[in-house]
C-alpha positions in Angstrom: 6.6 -15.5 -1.4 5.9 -13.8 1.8 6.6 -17.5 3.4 10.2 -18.3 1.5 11.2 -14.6 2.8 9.9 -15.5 6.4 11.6 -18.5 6.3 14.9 -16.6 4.9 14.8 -14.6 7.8 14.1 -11.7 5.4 11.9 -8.5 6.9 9.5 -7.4 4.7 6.7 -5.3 3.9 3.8 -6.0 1.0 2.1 -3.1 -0.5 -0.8 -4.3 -2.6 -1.3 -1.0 -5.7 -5.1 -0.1 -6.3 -6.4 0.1 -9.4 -7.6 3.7 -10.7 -11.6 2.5 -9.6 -10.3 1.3 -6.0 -8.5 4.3 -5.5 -11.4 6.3 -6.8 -13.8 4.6 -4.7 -15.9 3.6 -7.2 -15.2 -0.4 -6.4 -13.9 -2.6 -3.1 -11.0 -3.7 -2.4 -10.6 -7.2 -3.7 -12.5 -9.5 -1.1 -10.4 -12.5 -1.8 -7.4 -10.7 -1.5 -7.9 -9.1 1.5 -9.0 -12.9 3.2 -5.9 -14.1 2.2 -4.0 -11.6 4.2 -6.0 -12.0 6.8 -6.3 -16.3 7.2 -2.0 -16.1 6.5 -1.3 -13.1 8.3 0.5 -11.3 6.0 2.4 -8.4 6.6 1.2 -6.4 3.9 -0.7 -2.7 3.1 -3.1 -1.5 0.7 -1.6 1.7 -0.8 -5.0 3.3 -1.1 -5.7 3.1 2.7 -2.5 4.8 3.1 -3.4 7.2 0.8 -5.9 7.9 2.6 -4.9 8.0 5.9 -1.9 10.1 4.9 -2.7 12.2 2.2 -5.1 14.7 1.2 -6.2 13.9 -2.4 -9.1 15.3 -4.5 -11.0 13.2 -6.6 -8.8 14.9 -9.7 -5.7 14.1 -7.8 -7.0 10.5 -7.3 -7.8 10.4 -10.9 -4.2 12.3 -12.2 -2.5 9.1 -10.4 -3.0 6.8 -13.6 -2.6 6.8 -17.7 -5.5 4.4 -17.8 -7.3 2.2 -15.2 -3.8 0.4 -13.7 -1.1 2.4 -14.3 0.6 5.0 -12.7 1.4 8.4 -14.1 4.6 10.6 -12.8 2.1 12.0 -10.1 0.7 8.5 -9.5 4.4 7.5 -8.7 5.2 10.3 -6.6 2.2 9.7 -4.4 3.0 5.8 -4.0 6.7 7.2 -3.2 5.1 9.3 -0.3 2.6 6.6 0.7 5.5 3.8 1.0 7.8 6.4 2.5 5.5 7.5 5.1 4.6 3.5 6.0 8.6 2.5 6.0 9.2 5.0 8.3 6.3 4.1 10.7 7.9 0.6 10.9 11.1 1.2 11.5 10.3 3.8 13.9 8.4 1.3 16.1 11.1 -1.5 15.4 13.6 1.3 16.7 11.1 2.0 19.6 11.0 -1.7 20.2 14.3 -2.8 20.7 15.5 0.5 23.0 
């Protein structure tokens, strides 16, 4: 996917979700994921190193962000809101910088 948008002329950004163990540190970030971004450069985050580069969560907080072990509750959605919003922003804010 990341290739066909490239090749579209399409910017783009990836944002790969944890799951509820990732985000609670409790188990890695997939290896062969992570590779794979790195041998085809993609242009893509992990939401839970935003998360924790950004914002200030307890372990309850962590664990409030999901129903069960993948998906998101109304908190959960609000924090990947701020995570993505706070990343978008970044980017364009250095594209802007960039091109003046």
């Amino acid at each position: 996917m990341d290739q066909f948008l490239r090749d579209k002329g399409n910017n783009h950004i990836i944002f790969i979700s944890p799951t509820k163990k990732q985000l609670m540190k409790q188990e890695a970030i997939d290896t062969i994921i992570n590779n794979l971004m790195h041998t085809y450069q993609l242009n893509a985050y992990y939401i839970a190193e935003e998360i924790d580069n950004t914002i200030n969560l307890t372990d309850t907080e962590r664990n409030d962000c999901y129903h069960d072990s993948v998906h998101l509750s109304e908190f959960g959605h609000k924090i990947w809101g701020n995570a993505i919003s706070y990343r978008l922003k970044e980017v364009l804010r250095t594209k802007f910088e960039k091109s003046n």
